[in-house]
SEDREN-179601 format. One line per field, with one value per residue (C-alpha): residue number from 1; residue in three letters; x, y, z. Coordinates in pm, whole numbers, padded with zeros to 5 digits. Each point is the difference from the previous one (the first is absolute). Layout:
N
i NUM ...
aa ALA ...
east X ...
north Y ...
up Z ...
//
This chain:
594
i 1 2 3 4 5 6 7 8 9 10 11 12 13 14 15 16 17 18 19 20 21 22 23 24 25 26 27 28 29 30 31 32 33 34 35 36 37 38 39 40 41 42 43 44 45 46 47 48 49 50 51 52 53 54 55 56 57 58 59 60 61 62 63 64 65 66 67 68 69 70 71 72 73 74 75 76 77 78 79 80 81 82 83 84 85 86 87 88 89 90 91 92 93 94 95 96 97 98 99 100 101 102 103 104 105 106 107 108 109 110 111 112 113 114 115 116 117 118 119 120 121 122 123 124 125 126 127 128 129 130 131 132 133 134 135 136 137 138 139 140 141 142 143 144 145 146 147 148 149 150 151 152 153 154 155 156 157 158 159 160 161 162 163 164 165 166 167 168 169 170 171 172 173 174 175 176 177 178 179 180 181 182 183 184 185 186 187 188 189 190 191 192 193 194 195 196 197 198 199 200 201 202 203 204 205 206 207 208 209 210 211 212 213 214 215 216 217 218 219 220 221 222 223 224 225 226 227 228 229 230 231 232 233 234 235 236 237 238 239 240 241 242 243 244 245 246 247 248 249 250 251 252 253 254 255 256 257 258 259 260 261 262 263 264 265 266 267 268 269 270 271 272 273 274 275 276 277 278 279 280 281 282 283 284 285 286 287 288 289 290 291 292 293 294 295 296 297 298 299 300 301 302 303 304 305 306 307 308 309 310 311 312 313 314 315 316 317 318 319 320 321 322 323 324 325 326 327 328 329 330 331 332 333 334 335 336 337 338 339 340 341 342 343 344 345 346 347 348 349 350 351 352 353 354 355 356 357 358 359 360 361 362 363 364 365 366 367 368 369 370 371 372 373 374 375 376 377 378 379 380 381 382 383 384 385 386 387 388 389 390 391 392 393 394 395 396 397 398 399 400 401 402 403 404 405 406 407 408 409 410 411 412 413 414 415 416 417 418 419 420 421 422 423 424 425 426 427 428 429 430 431 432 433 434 435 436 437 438 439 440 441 442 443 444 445 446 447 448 449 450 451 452 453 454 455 456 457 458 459 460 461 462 463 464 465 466 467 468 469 470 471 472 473 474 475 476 477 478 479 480 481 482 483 484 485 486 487 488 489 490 491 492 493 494 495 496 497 498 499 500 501 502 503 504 505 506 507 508 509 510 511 512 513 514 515 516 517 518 519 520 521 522 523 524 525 526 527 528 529 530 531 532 533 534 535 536 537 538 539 540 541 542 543 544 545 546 547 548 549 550 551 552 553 554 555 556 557 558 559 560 561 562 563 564 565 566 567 568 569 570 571 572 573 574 575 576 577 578 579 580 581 582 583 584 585 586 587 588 589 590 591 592 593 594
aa UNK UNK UNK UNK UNK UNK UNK UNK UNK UNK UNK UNK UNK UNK UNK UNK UNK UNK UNK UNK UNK UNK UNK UNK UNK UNK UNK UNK UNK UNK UNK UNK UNK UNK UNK UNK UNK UNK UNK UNK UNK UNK UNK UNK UNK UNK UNK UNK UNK UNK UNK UNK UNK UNK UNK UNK UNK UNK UNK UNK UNK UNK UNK UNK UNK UNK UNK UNK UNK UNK UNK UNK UNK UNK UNK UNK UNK UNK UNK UNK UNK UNK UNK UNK UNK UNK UNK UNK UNK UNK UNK UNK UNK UNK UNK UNK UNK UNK UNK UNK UNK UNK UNK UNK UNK UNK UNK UNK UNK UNK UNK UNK UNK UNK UNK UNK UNK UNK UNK UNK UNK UNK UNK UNK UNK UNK UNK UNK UNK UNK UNK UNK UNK UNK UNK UNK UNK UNK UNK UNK UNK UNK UNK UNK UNK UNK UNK UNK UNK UNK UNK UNK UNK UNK UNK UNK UNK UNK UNK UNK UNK UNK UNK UNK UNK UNK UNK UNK UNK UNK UNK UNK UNK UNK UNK UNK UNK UNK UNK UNK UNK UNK UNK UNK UNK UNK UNK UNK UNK UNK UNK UNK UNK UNK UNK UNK UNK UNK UNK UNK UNK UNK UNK UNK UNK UNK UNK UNK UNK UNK UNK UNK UNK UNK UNK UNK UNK UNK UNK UNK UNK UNK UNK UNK UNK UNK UNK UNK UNK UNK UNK UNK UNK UNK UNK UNK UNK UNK UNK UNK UNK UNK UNK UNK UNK UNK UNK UNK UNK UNK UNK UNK UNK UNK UNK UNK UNK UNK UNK UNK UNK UNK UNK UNK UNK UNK UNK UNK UNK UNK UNK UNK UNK UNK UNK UNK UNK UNK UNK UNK UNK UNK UNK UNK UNK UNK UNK UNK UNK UNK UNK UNK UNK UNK UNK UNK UNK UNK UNK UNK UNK UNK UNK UNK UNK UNK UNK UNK UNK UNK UNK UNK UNK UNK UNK UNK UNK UNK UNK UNK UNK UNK UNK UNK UNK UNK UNK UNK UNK UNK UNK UNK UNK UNK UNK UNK UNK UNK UNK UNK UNK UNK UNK UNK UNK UNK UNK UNK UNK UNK UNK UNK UNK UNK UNK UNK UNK UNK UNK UNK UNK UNK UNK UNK UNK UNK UNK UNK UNK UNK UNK UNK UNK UNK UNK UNK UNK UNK UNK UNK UNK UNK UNK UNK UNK UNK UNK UNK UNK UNK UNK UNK UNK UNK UNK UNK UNK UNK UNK UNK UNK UNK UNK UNK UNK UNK UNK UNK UNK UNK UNK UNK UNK UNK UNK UNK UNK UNK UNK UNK UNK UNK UNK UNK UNK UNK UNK UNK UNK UNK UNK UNK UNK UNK UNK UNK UNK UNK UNK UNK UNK UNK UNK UNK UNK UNK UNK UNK UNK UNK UNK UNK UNK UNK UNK UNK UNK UNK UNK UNK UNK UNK UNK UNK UNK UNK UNK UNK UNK UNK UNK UNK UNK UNK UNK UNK UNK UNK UNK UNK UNK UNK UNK UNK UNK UNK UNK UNK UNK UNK UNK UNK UNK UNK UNK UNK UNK UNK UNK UNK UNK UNK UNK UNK UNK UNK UNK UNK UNK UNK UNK UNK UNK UNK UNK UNK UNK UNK UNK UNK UNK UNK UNK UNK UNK UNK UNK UNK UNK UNK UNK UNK UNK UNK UNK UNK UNK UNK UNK UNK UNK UNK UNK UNK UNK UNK UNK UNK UNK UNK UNK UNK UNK UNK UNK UNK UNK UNK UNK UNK UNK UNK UNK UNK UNK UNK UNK UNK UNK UNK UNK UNK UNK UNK UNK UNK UNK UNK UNK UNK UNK UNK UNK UNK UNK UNK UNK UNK UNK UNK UNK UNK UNK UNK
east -12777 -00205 00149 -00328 -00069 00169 -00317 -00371 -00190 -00176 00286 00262 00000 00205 00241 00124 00098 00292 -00008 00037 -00331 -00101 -00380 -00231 -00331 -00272 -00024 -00288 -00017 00218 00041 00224 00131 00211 00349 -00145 -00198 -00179 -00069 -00226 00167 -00296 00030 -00202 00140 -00026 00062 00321 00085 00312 00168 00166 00183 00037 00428 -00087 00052 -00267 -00273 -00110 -00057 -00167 -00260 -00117 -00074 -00361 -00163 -00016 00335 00194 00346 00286 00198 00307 00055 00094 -00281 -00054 -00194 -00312 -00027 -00285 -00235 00019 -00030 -00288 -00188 -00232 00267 00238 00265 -00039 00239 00257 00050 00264 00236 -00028 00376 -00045 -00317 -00113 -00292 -00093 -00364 -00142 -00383 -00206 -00263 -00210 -00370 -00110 00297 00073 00032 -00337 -00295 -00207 -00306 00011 -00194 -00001 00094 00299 00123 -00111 00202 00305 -00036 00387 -00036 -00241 00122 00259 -00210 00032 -00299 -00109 00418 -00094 -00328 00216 00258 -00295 -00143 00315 00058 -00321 00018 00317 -00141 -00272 00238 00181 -00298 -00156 00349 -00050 -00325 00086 -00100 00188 00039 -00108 -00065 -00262 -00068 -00072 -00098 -00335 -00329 -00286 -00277 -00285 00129 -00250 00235 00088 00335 00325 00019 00301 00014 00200 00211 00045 -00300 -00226 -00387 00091 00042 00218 -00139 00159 -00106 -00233 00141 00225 -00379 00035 00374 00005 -00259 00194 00306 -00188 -00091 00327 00100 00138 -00181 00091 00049 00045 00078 00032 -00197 -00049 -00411 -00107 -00380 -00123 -00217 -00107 00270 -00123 00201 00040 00052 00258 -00140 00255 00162 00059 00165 -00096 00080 -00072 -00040 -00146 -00028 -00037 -00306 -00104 -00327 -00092 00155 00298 00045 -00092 00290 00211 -00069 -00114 00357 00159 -00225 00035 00359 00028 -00193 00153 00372 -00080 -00250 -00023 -00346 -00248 -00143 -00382 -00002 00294 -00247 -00235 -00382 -00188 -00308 -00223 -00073 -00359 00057 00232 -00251 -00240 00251 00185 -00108 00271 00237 00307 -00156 00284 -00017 00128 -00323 -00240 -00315 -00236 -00287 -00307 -00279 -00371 -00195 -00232 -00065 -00154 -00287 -00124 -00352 00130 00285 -00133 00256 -00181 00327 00156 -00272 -00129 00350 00031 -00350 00157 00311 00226 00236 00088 00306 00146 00346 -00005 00200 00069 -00039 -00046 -00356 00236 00114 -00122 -00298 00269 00223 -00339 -00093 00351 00000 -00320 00082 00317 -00199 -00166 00318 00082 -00361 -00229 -00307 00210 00008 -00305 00095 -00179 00155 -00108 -00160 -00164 -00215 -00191 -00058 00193 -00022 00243 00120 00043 -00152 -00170 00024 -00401 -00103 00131 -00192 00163 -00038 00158 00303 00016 00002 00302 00218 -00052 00086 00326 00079 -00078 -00017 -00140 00176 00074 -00064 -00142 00119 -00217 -00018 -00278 00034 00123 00271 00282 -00102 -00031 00299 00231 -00118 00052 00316 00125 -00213 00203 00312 -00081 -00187 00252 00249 -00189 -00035 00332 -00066 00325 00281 00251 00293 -00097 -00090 -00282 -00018 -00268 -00075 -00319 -00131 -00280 -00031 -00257 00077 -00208 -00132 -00249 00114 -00167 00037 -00069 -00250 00247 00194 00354 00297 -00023 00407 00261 -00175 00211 -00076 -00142 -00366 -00128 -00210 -00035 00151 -00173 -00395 00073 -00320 00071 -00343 00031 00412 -00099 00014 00292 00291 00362 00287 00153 00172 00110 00270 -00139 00175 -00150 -00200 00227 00002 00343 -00072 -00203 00026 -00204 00038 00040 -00253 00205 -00275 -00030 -00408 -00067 00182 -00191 -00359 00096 00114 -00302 -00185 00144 -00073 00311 -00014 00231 00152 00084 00103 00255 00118 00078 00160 00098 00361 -00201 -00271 00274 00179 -00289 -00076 00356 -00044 -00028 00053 -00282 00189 -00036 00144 -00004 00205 00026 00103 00323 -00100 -00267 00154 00327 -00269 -00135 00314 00138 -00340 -00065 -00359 00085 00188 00231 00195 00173 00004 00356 -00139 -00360 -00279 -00210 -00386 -00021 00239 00283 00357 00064 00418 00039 -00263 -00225 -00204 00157 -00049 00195 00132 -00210 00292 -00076 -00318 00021 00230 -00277 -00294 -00172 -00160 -00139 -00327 -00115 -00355 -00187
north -08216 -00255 -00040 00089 00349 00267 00184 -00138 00268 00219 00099 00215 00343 00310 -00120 -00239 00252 -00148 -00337 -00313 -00210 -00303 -00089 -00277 00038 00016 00229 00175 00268 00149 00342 00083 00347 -00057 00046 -00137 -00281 00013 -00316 -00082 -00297 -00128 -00269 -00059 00316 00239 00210 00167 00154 -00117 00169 -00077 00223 -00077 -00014 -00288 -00343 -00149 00281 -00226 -00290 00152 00144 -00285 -00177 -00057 00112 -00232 -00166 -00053 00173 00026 00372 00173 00402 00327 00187 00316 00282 00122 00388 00164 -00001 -00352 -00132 -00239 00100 -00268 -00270 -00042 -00054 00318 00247 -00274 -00209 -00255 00024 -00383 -00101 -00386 -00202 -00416 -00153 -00221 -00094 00031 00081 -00131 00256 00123 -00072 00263 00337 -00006 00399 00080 00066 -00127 -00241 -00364 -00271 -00248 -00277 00136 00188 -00355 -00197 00222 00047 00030 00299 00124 00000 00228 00236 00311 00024 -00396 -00046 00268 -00183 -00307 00153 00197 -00396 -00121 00316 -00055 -00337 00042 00295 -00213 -00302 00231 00162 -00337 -00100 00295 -00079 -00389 -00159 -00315 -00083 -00369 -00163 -00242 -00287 00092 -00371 -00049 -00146 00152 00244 00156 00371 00214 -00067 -00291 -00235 -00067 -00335 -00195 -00353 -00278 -00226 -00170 -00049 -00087 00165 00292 00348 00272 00344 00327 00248 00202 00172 -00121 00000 -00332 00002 00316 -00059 -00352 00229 00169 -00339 -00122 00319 00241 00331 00214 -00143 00208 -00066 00154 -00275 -00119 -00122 -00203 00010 -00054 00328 00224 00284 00353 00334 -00066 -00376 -00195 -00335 -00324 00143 00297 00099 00114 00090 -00260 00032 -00135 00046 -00210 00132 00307 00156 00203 00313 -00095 -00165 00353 00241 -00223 -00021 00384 00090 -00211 00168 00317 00000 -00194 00288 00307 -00176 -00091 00270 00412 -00042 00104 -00234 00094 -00227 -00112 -00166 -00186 00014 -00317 -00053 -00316 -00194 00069 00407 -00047 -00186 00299 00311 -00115 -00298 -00180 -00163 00139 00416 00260 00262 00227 00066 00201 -00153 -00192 -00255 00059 -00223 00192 -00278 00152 00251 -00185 -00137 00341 00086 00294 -00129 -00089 -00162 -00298 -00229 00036 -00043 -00311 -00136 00089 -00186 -00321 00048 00237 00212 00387 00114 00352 00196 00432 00175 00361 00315 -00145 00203 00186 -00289 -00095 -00259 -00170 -00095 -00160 -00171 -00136 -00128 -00164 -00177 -00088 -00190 -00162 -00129 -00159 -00271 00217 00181 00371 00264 00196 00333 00375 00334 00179 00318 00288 00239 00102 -00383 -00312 -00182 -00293 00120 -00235 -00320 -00157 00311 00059 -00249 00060 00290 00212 -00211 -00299 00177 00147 -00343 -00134 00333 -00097 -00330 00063 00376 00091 00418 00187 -00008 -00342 -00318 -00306 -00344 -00274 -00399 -00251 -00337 -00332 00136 -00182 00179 00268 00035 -00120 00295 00238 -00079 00026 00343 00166 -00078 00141 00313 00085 -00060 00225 00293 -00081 -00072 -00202 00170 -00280 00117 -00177 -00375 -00001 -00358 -00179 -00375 -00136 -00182 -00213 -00245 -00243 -00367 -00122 00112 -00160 -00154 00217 -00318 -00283 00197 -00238 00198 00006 00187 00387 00008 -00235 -00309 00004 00368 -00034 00168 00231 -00062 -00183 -00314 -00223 00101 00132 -00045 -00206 -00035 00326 00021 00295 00218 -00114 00223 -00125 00240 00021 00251 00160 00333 00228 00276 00203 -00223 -00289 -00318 -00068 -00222 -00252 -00163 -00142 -00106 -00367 -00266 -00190 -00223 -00380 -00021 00314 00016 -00363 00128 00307 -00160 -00186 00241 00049 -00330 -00185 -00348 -00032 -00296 00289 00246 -00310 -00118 00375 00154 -00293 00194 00263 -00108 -00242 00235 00249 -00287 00012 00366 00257 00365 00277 00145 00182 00221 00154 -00062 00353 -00018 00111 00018 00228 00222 00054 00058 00289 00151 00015 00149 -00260 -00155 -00337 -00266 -00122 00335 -00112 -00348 -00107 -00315 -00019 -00206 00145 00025 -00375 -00131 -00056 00074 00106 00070 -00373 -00123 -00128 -00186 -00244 -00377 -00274 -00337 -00315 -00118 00257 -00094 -00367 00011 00247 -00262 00269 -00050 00355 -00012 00251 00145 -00052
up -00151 -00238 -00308 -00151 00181 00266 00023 -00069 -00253 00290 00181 -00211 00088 00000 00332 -00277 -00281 -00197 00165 -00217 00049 -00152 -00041 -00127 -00060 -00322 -00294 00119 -00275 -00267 -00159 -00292 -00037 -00299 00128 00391 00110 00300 00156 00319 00184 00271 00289 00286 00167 -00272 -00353 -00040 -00338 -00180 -00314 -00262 -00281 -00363 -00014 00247 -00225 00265 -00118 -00315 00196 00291 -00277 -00135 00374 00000 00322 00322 -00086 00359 -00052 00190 -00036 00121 -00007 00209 00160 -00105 00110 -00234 -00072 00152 -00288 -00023 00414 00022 00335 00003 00021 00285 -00242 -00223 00087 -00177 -00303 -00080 -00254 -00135 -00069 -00075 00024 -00015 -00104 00309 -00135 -00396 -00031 -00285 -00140 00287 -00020 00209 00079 00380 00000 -00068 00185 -00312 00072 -00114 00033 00305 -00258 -00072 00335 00181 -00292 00007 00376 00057 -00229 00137 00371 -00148 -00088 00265 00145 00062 00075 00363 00023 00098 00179 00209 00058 00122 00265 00129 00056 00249 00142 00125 00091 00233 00124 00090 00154 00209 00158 00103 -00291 -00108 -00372 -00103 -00385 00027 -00273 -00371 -00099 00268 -00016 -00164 00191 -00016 00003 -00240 -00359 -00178 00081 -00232 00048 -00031 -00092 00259 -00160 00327 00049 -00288 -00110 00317 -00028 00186 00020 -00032 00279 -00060 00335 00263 00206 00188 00055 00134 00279 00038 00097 00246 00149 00055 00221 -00226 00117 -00346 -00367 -00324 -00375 -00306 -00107 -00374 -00078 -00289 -00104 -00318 -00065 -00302 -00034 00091 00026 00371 -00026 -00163 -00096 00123 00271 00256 00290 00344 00308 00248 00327 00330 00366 00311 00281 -00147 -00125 -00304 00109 00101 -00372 -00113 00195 -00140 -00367 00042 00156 -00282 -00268 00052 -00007 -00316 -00190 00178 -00069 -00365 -00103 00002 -00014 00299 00222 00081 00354 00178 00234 -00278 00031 00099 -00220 00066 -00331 -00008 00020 -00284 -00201 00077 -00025 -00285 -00182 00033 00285 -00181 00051 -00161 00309 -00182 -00193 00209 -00174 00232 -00118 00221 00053 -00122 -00010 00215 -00173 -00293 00262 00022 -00152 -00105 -00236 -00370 -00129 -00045 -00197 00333 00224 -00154 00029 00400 00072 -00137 00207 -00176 00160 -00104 00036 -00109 -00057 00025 -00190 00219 -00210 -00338 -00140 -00269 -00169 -00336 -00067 -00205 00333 00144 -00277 -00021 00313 -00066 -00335 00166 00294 -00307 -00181 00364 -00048 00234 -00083 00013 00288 00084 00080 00091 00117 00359 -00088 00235 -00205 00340 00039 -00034 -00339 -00211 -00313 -00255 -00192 00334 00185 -00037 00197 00356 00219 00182 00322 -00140 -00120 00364 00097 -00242 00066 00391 -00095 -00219 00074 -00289 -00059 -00257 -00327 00045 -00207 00071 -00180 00099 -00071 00063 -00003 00252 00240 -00203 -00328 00175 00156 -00302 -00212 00256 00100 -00369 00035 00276 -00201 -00325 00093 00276 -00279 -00251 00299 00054 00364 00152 00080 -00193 00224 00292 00163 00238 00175 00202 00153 -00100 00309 00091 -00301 00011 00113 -00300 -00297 -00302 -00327 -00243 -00243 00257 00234 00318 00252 -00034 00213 -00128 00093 00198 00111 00307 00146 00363 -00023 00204 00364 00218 -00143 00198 -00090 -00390 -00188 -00259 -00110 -00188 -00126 -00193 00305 00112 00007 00032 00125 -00382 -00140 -00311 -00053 -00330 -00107 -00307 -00084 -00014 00243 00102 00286 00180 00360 00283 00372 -00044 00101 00202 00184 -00177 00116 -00133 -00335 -00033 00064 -00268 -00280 00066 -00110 -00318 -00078 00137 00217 00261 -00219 -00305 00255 00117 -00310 -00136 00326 00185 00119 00085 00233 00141 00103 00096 00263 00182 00165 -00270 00139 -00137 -00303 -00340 -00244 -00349 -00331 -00202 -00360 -00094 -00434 00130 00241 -00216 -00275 00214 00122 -00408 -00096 -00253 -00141 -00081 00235 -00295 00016 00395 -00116 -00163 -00151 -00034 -00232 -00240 00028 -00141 00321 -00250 00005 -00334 00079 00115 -00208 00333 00050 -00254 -00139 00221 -00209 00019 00237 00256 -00020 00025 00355 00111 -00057 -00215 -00319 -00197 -00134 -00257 -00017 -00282
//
């Protein structure tokens, strides 16, 4: 026995009446009865009530204890009446009977009370963060993280997959984010790179023989926060495989997947086997590569429809003859609702930058007819031909949006969500998962109208590799993959491009010389050129799917340690100021903008 505890605080129950125990833990809460005081001692394990009586020369002192001080108690345990037995706690059919205690850790004054479930601002949860991991909820958040990250280990273990770290200190890469860099001392003006992903080592692994290769790999890029991104760094699950093709890479990560969320979560899986869904359908269907399944809303393309002669909505029409696309969402069974829910939706669509949501009921009054502001001017033929088109019935409304296809899809995908949400649509007890295949090779730089890589610069394109047309890289597919599960992207992978000659004559087309391709992945297409073996794999996030599994919004609440939205660590005071002297063996000299 410890001299600090027999038992932990979860474990005390009614097989040890009238044992002597000795516990250590927090003063989670406090509750004076006048001639009792109840005290809730809480460690990692658990709550178990302790009591105190008044004759007790101890009571006076345990009273004034502010909350959260770590104490150290002795006492009989006793068995609670009936009244008084605590079913939600493991340890509530007892109490003990505090006989001597010891203050192992003061507390100043608390800035935010551990016990509650009160709200407070990410400023003060992120600076107090060791207060804030205590907290109940965040505190099984972590523990959740930490089970599911040796579930996988073992599972990975299981299938022939060797463990290996590769390098944090590399060079930097053209990977889709921005690099930490990291200043050589040893070797003056040059720069180390955090990874952005252990992308090049990994496929390095496979070319010196090793056939499997996983991590729980840490990945530094220096992004904009969002709810399901954590700005510095993350952590993933990297993997790779030796002479396999894309669906081999998916039974495993599917296998692996699946058993993750049925171990850690009650809630239903929609497909065990997960849909494929090619890029472009996803575009179309959804509006988005990153589609919530779950919602049974579907975007159709109407463009057509607007060409007829016979359509008079001229806004619209005008639009389509200089290339504009229609696109449209149906809402089943929703002619009863009030003119207010349209119009909502419509001034929403406006608050989002576009020009609103056109909308019209079906109606039969002997003949087909659109109900609504632009409902007038479609005939009964061209709403035959838009119900054929989206399935449409009678009593259904029609949402549409004109514009180019990337307007057009942006406002439609924010669509599905919020009127699904407002018909209260997805079922929120359940995942539904899918790969999004087929990703183009290339795609254009809105900003710099050049073609750049749309995903991994190293994925092997689809073909025949030996007569791709290069002369239009737009139509080029590569065999690229991504795993989305309501609506959230929790992975992305390839089949490797593991042919020197032909990763040369691509990058070429995104504007690279054989010279940059060189200087940049010189290890790489080394190695590439000693026998590389056809590979690939996948690197899931493990923020995101412990984020899932504990039902939570934001990425911050599975993290134990993260930045705010400004990248800064405002517990350790990161990033900070360094001394002139740091700066001087670095060969760095700061210069401040004007």
């Amino acid at each position: 026995m410890s001299k600090y505890r027999s038992h932990n605080c979860g474990e005390l129950n009614i097989s040890h009446k009238n044992q002597k125990a000795v516990l250590s833990g927090w003063i989670n809460k406090k509750r004076d009865h006048g001639n009792l005081l109840f005290l809730d001692l809480r460690d990692n394990y658990g709550i178990t009530q302790c009591v105190v009586d008044k004759e007790n020369l101890i009571f006076e002192k345990l009273e004034k204890l502010p909350l959260e001080t770590v104490i150290k108690l002795t006492g009989k345990v006793i068995e609670r009446t009936k009244e008084t037995i605590n079913s939600n706690l493991p340890t509530g059919e007892i109490e003990v009977s505090i006989e001597t205690y010891e203050i192992l850790g003061a507390t100043k004054e608390l800035p935010m009370p551990v016990f509650s479930d009160q709200e407070y601002s990410e400023e003060i949860r992120l600076k107090y963060r060791f207060l804030d991991l205590r907290r109940k909820k965040i505190h099984q958040n972590i523990i959740l993280r930490s089970k599911v990250i040796s579930f996988i280990r073992l599972e990975m273990q299981k299938l022939g997959f060797l463990e290996f770290q590769t390098p944090i200190l590399t060079s930097s890469s053209p990977e889709g984010a921005r690099d930490f860099l990291v200043p050589s001392r040893l070797n003056p003006g040059k720069f180390y790179a955090l990874p952005q992903a252990p992308q090049q080592f990994k496929q390095l692994i496979m070319v010196s023989g090793f056939d499997k290769y996983f991590q729980i790999a840490p990945c530094f890029r220096d992004e904009d926060a969002r709810a399901d991104r954590s700005p510095g760094e993350f952590y993933q699950l990297d993997l790779e495989m030796s002479f396999v093709e894309q669906e081999d890479v998916f039974k495993v990560v599917e296998e692996l997947i699946v058993k993750v969320f049925k171990k850690f979560s009650t809630k239903k899986m929609i497909y065990e086997k997960f849909p494929k869904i090619s890029y472009s359908e996803s575009m179309l269907k959804y509006g988005s590569d990153k589609p919530d399944l779950r919602n049974p809303l579907i975007i159709n393309d109407v463009t057509e429809v607007f060409k007829r002669d016979d359509v008079k909505f001229e806004i619209f029409k005008k639009l389509v003859k200089n290339g504009s696309l229609v696109r449209c969402l149906v809402t089943k069974n929703t002619k009863d609702k009030p003119r207010s829910f349209f119009d909502g939706i419509d001034n929403w669509a406006k608050q989002q930058g576009s020009s609103g949501l056109a909308y019209f009921i079906i109606e039969n009054d002997g003949k087909l007819f659109g109900k609504g502001p632009v409902g007038k001017f479609f005939s009964e033929q061209s709403l035959i031909q838009l119900m054929e088109i989206t399935k449409a019935g009678e009593g259904d409304t029609v949402f549409l949006s004109c514009g180019k296809q990337n307007e057009v899809e942006k406002i439609l995908n924010l669509a599905r969500t919020k009127i699904a949400e407002d018909l209260k649509l997805i079922d929120e007890n359940s995942f539904a998962f899918c790969w999004i295949v087929d990703y183009p090779m290339f795609e254009l730089d809105e900003n710099t109208n050049k073609i750049k890589f749309s995903h991994n610069p190293f994925s092997m394109p689809q073909g025949d590799i030996n007569n791709l047309d290069l002369k239009n890289p737009l139509n080029l597919k590569a065999f690229q993959y991504d795993i989305v599960c309501n609506g959230v992207e929790l992975s992305s992978g390839a089949i490797r491009n593991h042919i020197p000659e032909l990763m040369y004559k691509l990058f070429e087309v995104a504007g690279y010389s054989k010279k940059d391709v060189d200087e940049k992945f010189s290890g790489m297409i080394n190695a590439l050129s000693y026998g590389a073996p056809p590979h690939g794999g996948i690197a899931p996030g493990i923020d995101r799917i412990v984020m899932l599994l504990a039902d939570e919004k934001n990425i911050r609440e599975v993290t134990m340690f993260p930045m705010n939205q400004n990248a800064q660590d405002l517990m350790m005071n990161a990033p900070s100021d360094v001394s002139e002297e740091q700066l001087k063996e670095l060969n760095l000299l700061i210069k401040k903008k004007n």
